[in-house]
C-alpha positions as CSV (number, residue, x, y, z in Angstrom):
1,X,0.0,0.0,0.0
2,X,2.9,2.7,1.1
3,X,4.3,1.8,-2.5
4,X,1.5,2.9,-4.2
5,X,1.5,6.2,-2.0
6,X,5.0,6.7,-2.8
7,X,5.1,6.2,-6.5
8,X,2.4,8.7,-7.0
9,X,3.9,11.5,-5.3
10,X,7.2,11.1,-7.2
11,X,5.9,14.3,-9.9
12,X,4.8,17.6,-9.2
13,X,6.1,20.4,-7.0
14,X,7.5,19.1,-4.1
15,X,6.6,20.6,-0.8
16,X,9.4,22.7,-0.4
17,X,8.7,24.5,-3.5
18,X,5.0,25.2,-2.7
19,X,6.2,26.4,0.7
20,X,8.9,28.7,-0.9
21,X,6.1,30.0,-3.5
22,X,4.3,31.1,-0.6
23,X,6.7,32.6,1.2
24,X,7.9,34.6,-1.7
25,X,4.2,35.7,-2.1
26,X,4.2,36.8,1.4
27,X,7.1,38.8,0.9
28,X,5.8,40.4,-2.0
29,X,2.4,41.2,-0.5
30,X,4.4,42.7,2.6
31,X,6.1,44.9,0.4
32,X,3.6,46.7,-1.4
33,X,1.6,46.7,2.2
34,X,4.5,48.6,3.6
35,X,4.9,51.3,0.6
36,X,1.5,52.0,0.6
37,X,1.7,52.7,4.8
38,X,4.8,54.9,3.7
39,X,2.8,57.2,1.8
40,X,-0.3,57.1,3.6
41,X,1.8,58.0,6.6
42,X,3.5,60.8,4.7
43,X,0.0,62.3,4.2
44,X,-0.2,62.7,8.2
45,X,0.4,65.9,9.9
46,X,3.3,66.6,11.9
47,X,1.0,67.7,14.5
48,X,-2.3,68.0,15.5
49,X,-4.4,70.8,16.9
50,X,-5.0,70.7,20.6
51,X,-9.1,69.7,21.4
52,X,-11.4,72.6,22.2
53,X,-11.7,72.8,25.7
54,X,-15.2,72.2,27.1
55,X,-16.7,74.9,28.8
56,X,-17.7,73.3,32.4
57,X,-20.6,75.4,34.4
């Protein structure tokens, strides 16, 4: 039985392919995740204005 199991998995993309396929996809993905933070982050003010204070009575 274990023969038959083995001689079919003999083709194809091994598993150490598919995993680096993903990992290069999830280095990729990171990538163009982090340049688009970049600029939206470069959008941001330096500052802020300080809150209106509320008038208590």
């Amino acid at each position: 039985m274990t023969d038959v199991i083995l001689a079919g998995s003999s083709g194809g993309l091994g598993a150490g392919t598919i995993a680096f396929l993903v990992v290069l996809a999830l280095v990729v993905a990171s990538f163009f995740l982090f340049r688009s933070m970049t600029r939206h982050l470069k959008k941001v003010p330096a500052s802020f204005d300080s809150p209106p204070e509320a008038d208590e009575k």
